[in-house]
Every structure is written in C-alpha cells, then in structure tokens.
RODO-2510 file (C-alpha; in nm, 4 decimals, decimal comma):
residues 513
     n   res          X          Y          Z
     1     x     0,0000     0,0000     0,0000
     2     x     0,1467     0,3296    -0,0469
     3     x     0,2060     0,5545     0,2515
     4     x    -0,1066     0,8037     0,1337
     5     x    -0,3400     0,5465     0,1147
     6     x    -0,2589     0,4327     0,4485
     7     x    -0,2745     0,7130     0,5907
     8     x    -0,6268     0,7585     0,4578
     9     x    -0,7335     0,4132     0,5945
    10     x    -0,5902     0,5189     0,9334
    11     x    -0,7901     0,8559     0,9580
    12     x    -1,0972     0,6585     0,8563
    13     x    -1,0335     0,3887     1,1529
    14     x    -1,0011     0,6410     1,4234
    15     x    -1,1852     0,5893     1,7397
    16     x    -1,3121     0,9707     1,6791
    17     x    -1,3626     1,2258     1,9138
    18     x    -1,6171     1,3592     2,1447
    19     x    -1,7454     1,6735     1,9289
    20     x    -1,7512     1,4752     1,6069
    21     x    -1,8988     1,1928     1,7335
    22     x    -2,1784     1,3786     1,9553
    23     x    -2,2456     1,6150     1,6242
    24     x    -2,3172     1,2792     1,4299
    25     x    -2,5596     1,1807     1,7113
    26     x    -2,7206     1,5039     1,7370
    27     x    -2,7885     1,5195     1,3805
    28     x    -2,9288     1,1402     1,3659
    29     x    -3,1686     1,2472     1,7009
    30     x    -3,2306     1,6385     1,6245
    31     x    -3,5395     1,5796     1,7509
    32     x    -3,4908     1,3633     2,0789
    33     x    -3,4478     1,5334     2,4240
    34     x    -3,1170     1,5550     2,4843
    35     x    -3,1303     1,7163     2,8738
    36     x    -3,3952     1,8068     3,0839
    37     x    -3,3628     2,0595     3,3799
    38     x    -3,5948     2,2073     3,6265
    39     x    -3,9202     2,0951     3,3949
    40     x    -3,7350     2,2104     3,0840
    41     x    -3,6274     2,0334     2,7832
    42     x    -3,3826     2,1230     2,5365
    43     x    -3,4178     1,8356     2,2071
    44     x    -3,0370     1,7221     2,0563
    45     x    -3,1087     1,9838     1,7377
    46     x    -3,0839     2,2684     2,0222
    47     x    -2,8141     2,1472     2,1872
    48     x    -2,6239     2,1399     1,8803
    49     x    -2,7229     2,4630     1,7753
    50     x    -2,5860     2,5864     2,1409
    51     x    -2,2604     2,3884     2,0937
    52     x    -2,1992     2,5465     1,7564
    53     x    -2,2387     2,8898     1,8971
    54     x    -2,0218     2,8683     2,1823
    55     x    -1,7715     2,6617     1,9731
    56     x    -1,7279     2,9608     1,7956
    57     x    -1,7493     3,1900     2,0880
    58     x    -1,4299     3,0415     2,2232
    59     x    -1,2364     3,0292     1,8736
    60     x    -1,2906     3,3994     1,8700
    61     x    -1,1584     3,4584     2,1823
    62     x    -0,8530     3,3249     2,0745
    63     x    -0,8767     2,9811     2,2251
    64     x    -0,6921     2,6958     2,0128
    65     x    -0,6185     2,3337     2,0670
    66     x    -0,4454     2,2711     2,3928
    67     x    -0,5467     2,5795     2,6112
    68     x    -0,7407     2,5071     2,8884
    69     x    -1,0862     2,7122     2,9712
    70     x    -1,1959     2,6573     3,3424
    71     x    -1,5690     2,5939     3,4793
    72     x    -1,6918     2,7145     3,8161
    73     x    -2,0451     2,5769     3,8009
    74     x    -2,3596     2,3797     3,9381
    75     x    -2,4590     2,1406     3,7936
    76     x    -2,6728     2,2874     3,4717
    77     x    -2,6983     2,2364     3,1033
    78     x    -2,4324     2,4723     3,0671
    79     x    -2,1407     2,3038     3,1626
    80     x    -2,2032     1,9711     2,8939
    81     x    -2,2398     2,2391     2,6126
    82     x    -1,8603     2,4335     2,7162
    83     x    -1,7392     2,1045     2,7504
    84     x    -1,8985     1,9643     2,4079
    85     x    -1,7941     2,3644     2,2239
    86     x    -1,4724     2,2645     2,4325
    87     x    -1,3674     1,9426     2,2376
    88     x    -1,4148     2,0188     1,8954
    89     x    -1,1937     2,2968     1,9243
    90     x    -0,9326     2,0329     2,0922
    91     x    -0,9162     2,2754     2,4371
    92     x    -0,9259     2,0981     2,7314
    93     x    -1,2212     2,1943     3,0070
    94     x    -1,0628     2,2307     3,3562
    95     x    -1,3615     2,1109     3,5802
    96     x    -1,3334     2,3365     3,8856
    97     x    -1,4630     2,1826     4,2223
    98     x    -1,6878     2,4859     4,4049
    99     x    -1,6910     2,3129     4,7020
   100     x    -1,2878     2,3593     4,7659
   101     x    -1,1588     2,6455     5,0185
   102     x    -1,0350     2,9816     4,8663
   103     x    -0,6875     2,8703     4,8793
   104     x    -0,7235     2,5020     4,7473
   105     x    -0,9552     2,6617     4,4464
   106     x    -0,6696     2,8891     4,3757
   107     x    -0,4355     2,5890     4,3408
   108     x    -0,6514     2,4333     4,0830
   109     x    -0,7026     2,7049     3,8575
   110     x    -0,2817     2,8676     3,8939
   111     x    -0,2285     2,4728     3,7869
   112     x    -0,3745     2,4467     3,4929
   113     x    -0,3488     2,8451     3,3534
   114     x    -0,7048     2,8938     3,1826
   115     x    -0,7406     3,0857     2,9011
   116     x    -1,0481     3,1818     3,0205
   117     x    -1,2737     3,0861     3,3164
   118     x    -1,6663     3,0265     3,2435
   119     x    -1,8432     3,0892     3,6196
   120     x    -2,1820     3,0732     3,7237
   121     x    -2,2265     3,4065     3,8299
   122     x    -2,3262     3,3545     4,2190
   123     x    -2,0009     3,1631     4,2013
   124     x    -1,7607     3,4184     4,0918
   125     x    -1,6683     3,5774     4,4574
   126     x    -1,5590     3,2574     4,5238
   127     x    -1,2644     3,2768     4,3275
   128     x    -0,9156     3,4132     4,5361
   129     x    -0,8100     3,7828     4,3523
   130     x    -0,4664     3,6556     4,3329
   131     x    -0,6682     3,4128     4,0687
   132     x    -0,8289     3,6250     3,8471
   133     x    -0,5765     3,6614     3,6193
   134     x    -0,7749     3,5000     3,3281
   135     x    -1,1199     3,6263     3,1318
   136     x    -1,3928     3,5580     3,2956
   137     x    -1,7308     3,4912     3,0671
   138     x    -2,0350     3,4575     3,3320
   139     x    -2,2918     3,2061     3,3214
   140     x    -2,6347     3,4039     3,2402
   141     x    -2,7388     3,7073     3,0800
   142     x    -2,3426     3,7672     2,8922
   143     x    -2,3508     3,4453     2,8476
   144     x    -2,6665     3,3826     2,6280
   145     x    -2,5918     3,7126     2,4290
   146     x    -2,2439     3,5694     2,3239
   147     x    -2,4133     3,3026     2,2115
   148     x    -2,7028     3,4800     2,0386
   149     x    -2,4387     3,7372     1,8596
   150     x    -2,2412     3,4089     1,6734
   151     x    -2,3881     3,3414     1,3372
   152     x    -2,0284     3,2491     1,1653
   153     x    -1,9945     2,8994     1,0747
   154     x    -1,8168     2,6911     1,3819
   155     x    -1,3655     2,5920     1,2561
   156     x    -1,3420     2,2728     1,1669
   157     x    -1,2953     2,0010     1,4272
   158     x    -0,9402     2,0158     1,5662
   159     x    -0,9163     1,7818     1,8189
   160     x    -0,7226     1,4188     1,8175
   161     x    -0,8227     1,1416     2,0068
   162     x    -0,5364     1,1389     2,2148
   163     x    -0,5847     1,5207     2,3103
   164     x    -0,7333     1,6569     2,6254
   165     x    -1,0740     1,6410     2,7055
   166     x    -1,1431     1,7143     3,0748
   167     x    -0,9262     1,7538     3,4045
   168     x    -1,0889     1,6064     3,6747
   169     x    -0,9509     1,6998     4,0089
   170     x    -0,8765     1,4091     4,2301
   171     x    -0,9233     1,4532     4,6184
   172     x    -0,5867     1,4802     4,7987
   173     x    -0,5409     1,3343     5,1399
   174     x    -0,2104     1,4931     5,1848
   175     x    -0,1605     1,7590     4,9445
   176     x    -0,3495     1,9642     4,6964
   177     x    -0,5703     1,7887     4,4435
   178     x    -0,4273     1,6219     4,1504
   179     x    -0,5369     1,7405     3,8001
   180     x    -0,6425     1,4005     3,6009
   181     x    -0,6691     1,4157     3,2239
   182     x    -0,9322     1,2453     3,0777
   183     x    -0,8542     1,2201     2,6226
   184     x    -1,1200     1,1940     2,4201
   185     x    -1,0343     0,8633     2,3418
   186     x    -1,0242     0,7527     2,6855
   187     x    -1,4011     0,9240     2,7258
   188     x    -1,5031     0,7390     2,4129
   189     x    -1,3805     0,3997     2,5341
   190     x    -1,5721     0,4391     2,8598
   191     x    -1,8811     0,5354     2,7030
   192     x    -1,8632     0,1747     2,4911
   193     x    -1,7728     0,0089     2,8217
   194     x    -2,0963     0,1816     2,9894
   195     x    -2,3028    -0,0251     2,7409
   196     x    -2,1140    -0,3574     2,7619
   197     x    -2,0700    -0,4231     3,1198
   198     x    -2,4076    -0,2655     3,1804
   199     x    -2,6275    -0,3149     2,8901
   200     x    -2,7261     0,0415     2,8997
   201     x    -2,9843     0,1085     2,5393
   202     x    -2,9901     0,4439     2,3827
   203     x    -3,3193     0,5219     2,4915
   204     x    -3,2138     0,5147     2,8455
   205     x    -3,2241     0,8015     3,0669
   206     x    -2,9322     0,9261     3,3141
   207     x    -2,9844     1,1140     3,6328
   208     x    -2,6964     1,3746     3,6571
   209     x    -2,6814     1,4725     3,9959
   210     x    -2,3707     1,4004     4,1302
   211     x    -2,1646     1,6621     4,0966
   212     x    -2,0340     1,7520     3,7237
   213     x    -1,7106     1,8178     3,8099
   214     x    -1,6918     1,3954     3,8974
   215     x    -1,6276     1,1443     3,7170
   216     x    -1,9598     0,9518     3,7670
   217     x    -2,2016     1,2309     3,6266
   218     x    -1,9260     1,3869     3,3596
   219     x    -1,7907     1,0868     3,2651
   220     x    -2,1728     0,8834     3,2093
   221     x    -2,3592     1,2471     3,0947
   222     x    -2,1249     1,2794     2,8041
   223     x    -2,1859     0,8891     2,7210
   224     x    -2,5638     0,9489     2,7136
   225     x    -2,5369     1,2441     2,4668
   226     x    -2,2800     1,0273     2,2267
   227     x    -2,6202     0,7194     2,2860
   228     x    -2,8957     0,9317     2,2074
   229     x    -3,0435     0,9041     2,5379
   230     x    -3,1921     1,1658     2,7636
   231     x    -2,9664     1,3762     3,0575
   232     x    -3,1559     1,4737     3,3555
   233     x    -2,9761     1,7369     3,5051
   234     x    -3,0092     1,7737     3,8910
   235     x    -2,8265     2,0005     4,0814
   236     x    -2,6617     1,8093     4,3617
   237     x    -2,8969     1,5165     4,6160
   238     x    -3,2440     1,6855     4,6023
   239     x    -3,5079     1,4356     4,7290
   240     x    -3,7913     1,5546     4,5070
   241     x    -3,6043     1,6130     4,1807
   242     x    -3,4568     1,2501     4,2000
   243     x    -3,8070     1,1089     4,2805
   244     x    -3,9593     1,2819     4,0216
   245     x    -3,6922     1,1505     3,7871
   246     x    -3,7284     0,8122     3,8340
   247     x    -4,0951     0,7624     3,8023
   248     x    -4,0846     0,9620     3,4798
   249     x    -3,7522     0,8246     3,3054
   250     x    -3,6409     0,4374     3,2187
   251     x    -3,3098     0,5122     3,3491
   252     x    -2,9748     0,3137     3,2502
   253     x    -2,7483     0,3064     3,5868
   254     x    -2,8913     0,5108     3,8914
   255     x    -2,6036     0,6843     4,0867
   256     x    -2,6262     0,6208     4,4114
   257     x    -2,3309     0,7034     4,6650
   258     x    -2,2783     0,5997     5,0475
   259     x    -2,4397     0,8820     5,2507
   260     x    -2,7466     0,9538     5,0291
   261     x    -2,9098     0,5678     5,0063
   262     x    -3,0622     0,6353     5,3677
   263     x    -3,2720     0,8696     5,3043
   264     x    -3,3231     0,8244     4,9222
   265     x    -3,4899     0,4980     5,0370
   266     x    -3,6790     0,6816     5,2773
   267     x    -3,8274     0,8898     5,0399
   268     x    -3,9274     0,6267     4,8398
   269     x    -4,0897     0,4075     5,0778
   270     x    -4,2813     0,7002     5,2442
   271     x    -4,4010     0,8416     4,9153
   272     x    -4,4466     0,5178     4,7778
   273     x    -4,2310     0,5906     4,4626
   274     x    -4,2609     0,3557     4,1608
   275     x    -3,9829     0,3069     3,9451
   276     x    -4,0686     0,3381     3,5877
   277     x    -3,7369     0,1300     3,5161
   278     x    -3,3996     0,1037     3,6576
   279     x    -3,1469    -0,1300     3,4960
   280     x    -2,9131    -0,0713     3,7744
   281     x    -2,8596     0,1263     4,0603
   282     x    -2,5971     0,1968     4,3157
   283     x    -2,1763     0,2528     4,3542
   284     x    -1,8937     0,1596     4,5914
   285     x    -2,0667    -0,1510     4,7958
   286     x    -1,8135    -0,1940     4,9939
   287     x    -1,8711     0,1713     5,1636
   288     x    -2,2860     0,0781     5,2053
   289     x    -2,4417    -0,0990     5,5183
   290     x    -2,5296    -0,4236     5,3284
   291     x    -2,8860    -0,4270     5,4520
   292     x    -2,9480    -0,0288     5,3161
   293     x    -2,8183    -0,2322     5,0032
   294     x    -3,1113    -0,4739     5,0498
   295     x    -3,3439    -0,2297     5,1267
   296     x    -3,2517     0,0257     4,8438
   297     x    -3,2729    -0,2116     4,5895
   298     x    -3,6326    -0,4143     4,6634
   299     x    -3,7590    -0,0465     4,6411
   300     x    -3,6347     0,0012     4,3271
   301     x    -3,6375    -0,3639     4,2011
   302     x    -3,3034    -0,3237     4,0463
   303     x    -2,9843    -0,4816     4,0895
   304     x    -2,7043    -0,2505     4,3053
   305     x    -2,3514    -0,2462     4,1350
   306     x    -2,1001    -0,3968     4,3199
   307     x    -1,8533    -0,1381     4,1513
   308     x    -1,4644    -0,0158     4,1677
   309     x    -1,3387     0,1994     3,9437
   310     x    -1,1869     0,5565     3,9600
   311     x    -1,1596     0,9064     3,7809
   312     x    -0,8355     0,7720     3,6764
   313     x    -1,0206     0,4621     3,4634
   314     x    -1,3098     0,5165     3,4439
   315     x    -1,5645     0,2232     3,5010
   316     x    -1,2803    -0,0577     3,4715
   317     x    -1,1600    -0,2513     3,6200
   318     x    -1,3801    -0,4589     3,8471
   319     x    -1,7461    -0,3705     3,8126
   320     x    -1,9298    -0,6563     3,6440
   321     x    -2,0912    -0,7968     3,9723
   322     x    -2,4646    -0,7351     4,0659
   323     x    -2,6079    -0,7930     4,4058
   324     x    -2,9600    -0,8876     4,3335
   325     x    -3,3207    -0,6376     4,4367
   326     x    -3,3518    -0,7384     4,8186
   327     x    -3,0085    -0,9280     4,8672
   328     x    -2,8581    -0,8702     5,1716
   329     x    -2,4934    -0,9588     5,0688
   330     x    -2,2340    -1,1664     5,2948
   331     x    -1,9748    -1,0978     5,0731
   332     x    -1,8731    -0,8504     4,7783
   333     x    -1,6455    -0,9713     4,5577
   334     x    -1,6093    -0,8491     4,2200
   335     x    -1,5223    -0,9278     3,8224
   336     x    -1,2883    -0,8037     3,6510
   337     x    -1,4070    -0,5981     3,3371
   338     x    -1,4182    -0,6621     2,9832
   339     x    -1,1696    -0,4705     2,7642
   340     x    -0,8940    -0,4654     3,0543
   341     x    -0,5952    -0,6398     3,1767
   342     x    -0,4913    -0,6492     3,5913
   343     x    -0,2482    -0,7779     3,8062
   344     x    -0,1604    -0,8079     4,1582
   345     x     0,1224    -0,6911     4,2713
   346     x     0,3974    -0,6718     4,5731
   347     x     0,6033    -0,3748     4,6597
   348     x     0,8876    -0,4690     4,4286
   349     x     0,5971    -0,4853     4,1681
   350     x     0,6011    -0,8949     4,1441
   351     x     0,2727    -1,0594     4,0628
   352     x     0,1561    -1,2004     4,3860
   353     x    -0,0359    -1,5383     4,4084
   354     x    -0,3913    -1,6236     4,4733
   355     x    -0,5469    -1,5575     4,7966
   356     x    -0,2378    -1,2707     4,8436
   357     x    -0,3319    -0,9073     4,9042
   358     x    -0,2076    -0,7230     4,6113
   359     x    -0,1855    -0,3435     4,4908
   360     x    -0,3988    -0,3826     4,1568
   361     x    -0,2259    -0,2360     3,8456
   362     x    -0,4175    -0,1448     3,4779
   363     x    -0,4037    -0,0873     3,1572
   364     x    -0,6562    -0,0412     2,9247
   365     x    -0,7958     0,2135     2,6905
   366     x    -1,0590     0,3539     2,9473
   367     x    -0,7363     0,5139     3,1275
   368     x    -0,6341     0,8479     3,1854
   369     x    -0,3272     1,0410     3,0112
   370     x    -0,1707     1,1527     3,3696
   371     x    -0,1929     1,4309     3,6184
   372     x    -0,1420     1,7464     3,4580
   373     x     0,1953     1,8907     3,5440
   374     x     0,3215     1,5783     3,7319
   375     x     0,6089     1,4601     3,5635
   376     x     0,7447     1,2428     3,8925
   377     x     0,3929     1,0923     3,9804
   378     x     0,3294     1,0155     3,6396
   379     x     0,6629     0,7966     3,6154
   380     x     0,5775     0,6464     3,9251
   381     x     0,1973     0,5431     3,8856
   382     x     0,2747     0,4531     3,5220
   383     x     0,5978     0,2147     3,6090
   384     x     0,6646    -0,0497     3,3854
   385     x     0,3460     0,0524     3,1248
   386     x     0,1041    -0,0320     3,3797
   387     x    -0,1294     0,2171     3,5840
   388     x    -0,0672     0,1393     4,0023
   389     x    -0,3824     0,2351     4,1509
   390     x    -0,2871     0,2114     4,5138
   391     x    -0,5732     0,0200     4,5944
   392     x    -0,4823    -0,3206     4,7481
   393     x    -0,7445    -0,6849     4,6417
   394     x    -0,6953    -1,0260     4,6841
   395     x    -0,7598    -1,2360     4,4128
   396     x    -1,0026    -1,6010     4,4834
   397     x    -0,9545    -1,9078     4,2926
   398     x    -1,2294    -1,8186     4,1058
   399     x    -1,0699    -1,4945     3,9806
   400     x    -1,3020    -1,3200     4,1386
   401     x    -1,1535    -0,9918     4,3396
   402     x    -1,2235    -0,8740     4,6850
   403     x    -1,1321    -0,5364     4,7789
   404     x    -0,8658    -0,5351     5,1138
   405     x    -0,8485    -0,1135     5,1158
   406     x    -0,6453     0,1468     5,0049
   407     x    -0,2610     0,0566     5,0947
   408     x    -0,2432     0,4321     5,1799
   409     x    -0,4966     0,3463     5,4796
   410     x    -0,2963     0,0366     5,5884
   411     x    -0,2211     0,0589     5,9096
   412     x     0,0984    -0,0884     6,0510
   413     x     0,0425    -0,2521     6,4231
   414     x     0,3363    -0,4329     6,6121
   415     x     0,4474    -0,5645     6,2648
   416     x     0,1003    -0,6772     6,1721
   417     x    -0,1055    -0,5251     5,8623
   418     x    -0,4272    -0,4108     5,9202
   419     x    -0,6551    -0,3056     5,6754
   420     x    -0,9707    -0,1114     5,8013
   421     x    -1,2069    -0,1794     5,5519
   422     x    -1,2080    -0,5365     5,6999
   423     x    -1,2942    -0,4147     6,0300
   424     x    -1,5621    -0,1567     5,8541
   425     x    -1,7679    -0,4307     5,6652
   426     x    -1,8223    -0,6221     6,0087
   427     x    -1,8802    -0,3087     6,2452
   428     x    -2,2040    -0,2216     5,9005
   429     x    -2,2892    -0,6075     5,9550
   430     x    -2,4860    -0,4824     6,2408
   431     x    -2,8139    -0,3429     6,1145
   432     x    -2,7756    -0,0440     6,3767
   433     x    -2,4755     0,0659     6,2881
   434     x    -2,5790     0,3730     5,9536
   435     x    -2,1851     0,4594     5,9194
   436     x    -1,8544     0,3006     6,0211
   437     x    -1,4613     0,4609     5,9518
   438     x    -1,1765     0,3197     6,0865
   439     x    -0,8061     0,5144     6,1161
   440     x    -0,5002     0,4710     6,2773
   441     x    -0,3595     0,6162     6,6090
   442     x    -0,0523     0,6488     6,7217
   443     x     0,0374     0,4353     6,9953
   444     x     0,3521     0,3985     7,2066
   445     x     0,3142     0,0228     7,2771
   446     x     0,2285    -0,0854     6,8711
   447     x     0,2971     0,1741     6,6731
   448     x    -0,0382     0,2543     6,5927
   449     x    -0,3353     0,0899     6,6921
   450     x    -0,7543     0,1144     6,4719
   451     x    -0,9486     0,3552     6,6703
   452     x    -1,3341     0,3053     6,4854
   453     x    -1,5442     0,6042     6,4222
   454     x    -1,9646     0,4767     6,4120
   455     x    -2,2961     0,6469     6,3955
   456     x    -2,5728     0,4216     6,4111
   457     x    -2,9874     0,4865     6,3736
   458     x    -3,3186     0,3428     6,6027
   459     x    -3,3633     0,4397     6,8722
   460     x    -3,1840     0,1341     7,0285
   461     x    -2,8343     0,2056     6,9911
   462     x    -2,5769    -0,0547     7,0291
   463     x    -2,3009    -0,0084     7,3225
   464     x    -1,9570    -0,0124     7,2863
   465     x    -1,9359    -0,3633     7,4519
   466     x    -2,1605    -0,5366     7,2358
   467     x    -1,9496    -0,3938     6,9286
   468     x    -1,6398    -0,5019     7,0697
   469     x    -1,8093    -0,8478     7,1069
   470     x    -1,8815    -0,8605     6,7505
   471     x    -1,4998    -0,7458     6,6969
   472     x    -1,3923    -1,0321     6,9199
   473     x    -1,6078    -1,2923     6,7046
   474     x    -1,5231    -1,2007     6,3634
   475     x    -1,1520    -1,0446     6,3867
   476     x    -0,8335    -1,1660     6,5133
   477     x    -0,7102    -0,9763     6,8085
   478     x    -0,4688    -0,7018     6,6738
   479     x    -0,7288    -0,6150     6,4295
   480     x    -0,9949    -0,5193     6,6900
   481     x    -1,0550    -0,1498     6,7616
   482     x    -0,9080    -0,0201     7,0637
   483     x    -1,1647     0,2351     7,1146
   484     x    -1,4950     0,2811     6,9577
   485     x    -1,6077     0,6833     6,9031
   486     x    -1,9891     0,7683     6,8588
   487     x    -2,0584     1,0709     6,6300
   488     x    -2,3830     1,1037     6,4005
   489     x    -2,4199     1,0304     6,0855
   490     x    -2,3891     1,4060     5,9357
   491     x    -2,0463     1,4405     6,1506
   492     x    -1,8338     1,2199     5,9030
   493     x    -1,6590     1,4225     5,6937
   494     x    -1,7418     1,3219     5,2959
   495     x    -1,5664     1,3622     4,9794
   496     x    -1,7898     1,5148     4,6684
   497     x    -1,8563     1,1107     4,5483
   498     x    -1,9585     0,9911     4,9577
   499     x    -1,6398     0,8784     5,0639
   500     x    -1,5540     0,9416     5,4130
   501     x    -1,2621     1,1209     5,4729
   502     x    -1,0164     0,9456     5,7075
   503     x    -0,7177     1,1789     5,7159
   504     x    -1,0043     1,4176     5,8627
   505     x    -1,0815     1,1706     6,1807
   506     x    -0,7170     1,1190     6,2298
   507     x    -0,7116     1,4945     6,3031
   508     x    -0,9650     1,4693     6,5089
   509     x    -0,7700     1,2020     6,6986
   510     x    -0,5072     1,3841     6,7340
   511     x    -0,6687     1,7015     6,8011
   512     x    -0,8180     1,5437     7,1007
   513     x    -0,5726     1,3105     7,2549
***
C-alpha cells in the first residue's frame, strides 16, 4: 500500500472524538431530548445549535487546541455544552470543584493556567483575587448574548483522540488535588464500556446529579449524549427532583453514593415511589451498610452495582458484579471488566499469588493520560506501562476480586497489617450501625493501633461492649478497635462522590488526645 493510502485508511479507523462523534448523534436524534432541567427540555437539534455557537465563541476569543478554559459551576446544562464547544476545538475543560476552600480553588485554577474561566455568576466571589488573572465569561445574561451574537460557521474540528478532554480533580489526602486528564479517546472507550458491562440502550435516561465536576455524572452524561439518550440534570442530592426523575424516566445506571441511600430509600418508601425502570442502581458496595443495600434495591427492584473503578479509569476494572433487588450480601467480591488487563502486585511490583493481598495495576484504553503537570507521579503510577492504583485486592480461585483497602490506609500494628475496611464491613454487619470509619492512632506500645469512628440509627443504639463483642467474634485480636467513638451520621466528613474522609478523623484524633 502506499504511505497516502494508508494514511487515509488510518484517519478513517479512528476511534473519533467527542465533538464529532456527539455532532453525528445530534444530527441522527435532532429531535430527541437531549437534557432536561428544572421541567425544561432542550431536544439534541438545540443542543447542537448551542454547541456550535459557543464553539465559535471560544475560537474567537482566541482559544486553540491545547489551552485550557476553566468551569466554576452547578450542575446545569451549561457546563455539557462548554465542555462539548470545548472538544471540537481540541481545548481541554478544567472542571473546577466549588466546594474547595479559597486557597485550594486557587491551586486548581494557577495549575492548569485557563485561558479563560466560564463561572456561574453567584459563584464568581468565590474565586481568590490573586486568581483572576484570566477572562472571565459569566454564566447568564453575557452568556446567552455571546451566544445569540455568533452566526459564523463553527472551525473545523481540531481535536485528536489522544488530546485533552477534561481535568478532573482528584481529592488529595495529603496535598493539593491532583489534576487528572481524561482524552477523548479515553471518554469514548468508557462510554462503549458503559453499554457492555451494563447493557445500557440508547433510549435510556441518566440522572446527573452528582456533581459535574466527577467522574460519575461527567464521565456517564457525556456517554448518554454520544447514545442518544436523555440527561436529567439535577443540581446536587435533592429528594424531590430525583423522585420525580425516576418515576418519569427508564433510566440506565442510577447513581447512588454511600451517605445519600438512607434517606433516598426513605423517600421512596414514604411516598411510595414507583420506578418506571432502573437497569441498575448503586456505587462503591463496599462503603454501604449491606442491609441499606437490600433495602434500596427491593424499592427500586433493580440490581445494586457492586462497583470499583476511579476518575483515573473510568468504570474498569472490576465492576461486572450485581447484588440482586432485596439481597442482603455476605460478601462482595467483584469481576474483573471486559476490555482490561490487571495484576496483583507486591512492593517490588512482582505478581503475587492467589489468595495474596495485592496493589492492583491497569491498563486499558478507558485510562487516563496523567496528572497534569506531574512529571514524577506520572513515572511512578505509570511504572513499567502499567497504571498502580494504590488500591490493594486479593484475588479467589475463582478470579473473582475482593477489595482489602487502600494501601495508603494500611495501618501498621506491632508488625502486623491491618486493613480497616475489613474491620468496617463487620462493624455495618450490624443493622444499627448507619456509618462506620476506621483510622489509625498512634500508639507507644504498637505503633499505631484502629481507633473506629460509628454512627448508628433506632432508637436502640448498640453499646460499645456489644461492638467489641462482635470485633472479638469475627476479627483476630490485633485487628480489633481499641476504642470505639460515637458521632452522628452528618459528623463524618465526605468527599464530593460519599467517601468518608479518614485523614479528617485522624485529626480529630489527634486534636483530642
């Protein structure tokens, strides 16, 4: 073949990238709704139209493939059309977290150096002064009358599939966040992966109310708008909103995240909610009381997704298991994905054997390209071609995979590994217990020592004595708590996706010892 015509074939082959692909969808389903939010619906033909506008918008404010524009938003239809005008000019969006403290938020957008920063306008005062060095285009009234002022026809598509898409900031437990960048192709590839592993259709709904600067609602929105399917846009855990959503949409995976179940199954018990469809609900079962698990999912008659994955791959690489509606699960093991390879591995990065706890390493084509300016981490975490997640399994004879914990949360007792997720699944074995955390303190003696952190609900609490019998029956001894702390449930702190926050108990420990 010559070298034209296979270069030809190779263009032809590409995996594509998010703004060509969704422009070929939106043209096939002008007419579908493409996002609904607060009783509104915009169809895909509007959406496109919106794109197109603010596509050129940012080409004539000089952005070109590469630059970064920043987003300090809600969630709101807004932020999928910058980051759909976004990618077919091949600039990546920076997706800022609004939650983060003045100096943290600073951090973000310094790292990244935005060409310009698109803020909801309630938002803006939020940003440090030392920060806005950057245009600033608000969300609202400037907003719509850049768009309405664009009649030129949109540049061609620049972007690759190996370029930038989003940065999606990951939670720090040390230091500031880490900027993950998320290519087109790796956006695409998860999107295809939704479908397989869940057997989402394209007339399935999804419920974006997780926050959009995660993974879960960025990373499965987008997907839905490359399907043909509808995005419900919520703005963060409203009761009513969700409820509403659910009884009106067939709805592909339900997100549901540990500190939210509680009282989402609440709400639909009490207002005796009836799912019009739910192919799957639920996220991160190891972090979930296993009978809230049972309860959730008999309410919604759908099965909950015994899940692990991250912002840094996506859905990968060990979500294939389902509990079943009404299971109460005794154990959570998982399956490895489709369209991914693993291993287990020791600290000199040796494949350990069956039945061994194991950091789990990746690759795959759901990944991420690397942190953004993180030359040292990224040769680190990417040793050897492989993506080290930090995140410890064990792998059964069966090849199925059970989570051990983060190795960063190991704690190190009088020689002895302990991992406190261990301890955590049999403290939430007890039906009273609502939350359970477990983190190290310092102790003169072992080292350190698990200190456990509970809240429970009834109003028949359970004592300290009868959860350090349960300790006693289902742990060996160095891997029992050595105190037990009551706090309620709204006193953990929580990470954007549910997670609680250990490193902030340990202060507390140490705050108070």
């Amino acid at each position: 073949m010559s070298s034209g015509f296979e270069a030809q074939i190779e263009a032809a082959c590409s995996i594509g990238t998010v703004g060509s692909l969704f422009r070929a969808c939106a043209e096939l389903h002008a007419r579908s709704i493409a996002i609904e939010y607060r009783g509104r619906s915009m169809t895909y033909g509007e959406l496109l139209d919106r794109v197109l506008r603010l596509t050129v918008v940012l080409a004539a404010r000089g952005l070109k493939r590469g630059d970064r524009v920043g987003i300090l938003s809600r969630n709101r239809p807004e932020y999928l059309e910058v980051e759909l005008a976004a990618a077919n000019l091949g600039v990546i969006t920076a997706c800022l977290n609004w939650r983060l403290s003045g100096r943290e938020l600073a951090y973000c957008i310094e790292l990244v150096s935005p060409s310009l920063l698109i803020i909801e306008a309630d938002l803006a005062s939020a940003i440090p002064p030392a920060s806005r060095t950057s245009p600033v285009l608000e969300i609202g009234p400037d907003y719509e009358n850049e768009l309405a002022r664009q009649h030129a026809r949109p540049p061609r598509p620049q972007a690759q599939p190996e370029d930038g898409l989003v940065i999606l900031y990951t939670s720090g437990t040390t230091g500031m966040p880490k900027g993950a960048v998320i290519s087109h192709r790796a956006m695409v590839m998860r999107a295809l992966v939704f479908t397989s592993e869940l057997g989402i259709t394209p007339q399935e709904s999804f419920v974006a109310w997780a926050p959009l600067f995660h993974m879960a609602s960025t990373d499965h929105a987008l997907a839905t708008l490359l399907r043909g399917g509808t995005v419900v846009v919520v703005d963060g855990f409203q009761l009513e909103p969700l409820l509403t959503a659910v009884a009106r949409h067939k709805i592909g995976w339900l997100v549901l995240i540990p500190g939210m179940i509680e009282a989402f199954s609440v709400g639909l018990r009490d207002q005796r909610v009836k799912a019009m469809g739910v192919r799957v609900c639920g996220a991160m079962a190891d972090l979930v009381p296993p009978h809230s698990i049972a309860a959730v999912t008999e309410l919604l008659q759908a099965p909950y997704l015994n899940s692990f994955g991250s912002t840094e791959t996506g859905l990968p690489p060990a979500t294939r298991a389902f509990i079943a509606p009404g299971q109460i699960p005794d154990r959570l093991s998982k399956r490895q994905n489709s369209f991914c390879e693993i291993k287990l591995v020791d600290p000199s990065d040796n494949e350990v054997a069956p039945g061994e706890p194991g950091e789990l390493a990746i690759r795959g084509p759901t990944l991420f390209s690397g942190y953004w300016k993180a030359d040292e981490t990224n040769a680190h975490d990417f040793r050897g071609g492989w993506f080290h997640m930090g995140d410890v399994f064990r792998r059964n004879e069966d090849g199925s995979l059970d989570f051990v914990d983060r190795a960063k949360y190991m704690i190190k007792s009088g020689g002895e590994n302990i991992y406190p997720a261990e301890i955590e699944r049999v403290l939430l074995s007890d039906k009273r217990i609502a939350e359970a955390a477990v983190v190290r303190a310092a102790d003169s003696k072992w080292g350190e020592v698990p200190v456990a952190f509970v809240a429970h609900h009834g109003a028949e609490p359970p004592t300290e004595a009868e959860l350090a019998d349960l300790c006693r029956r289902e742990l060996a001894g160095y891997k029992r708590p050595r105190e037990f702390r009551f706090i309620g449930f709204a006193d953990f702190p929580r990470s954007t996706s549910g997670k609680v926050q250990r490193h902030e108990l340990e202060h507390r420990l140490k705050g108070s010892g």
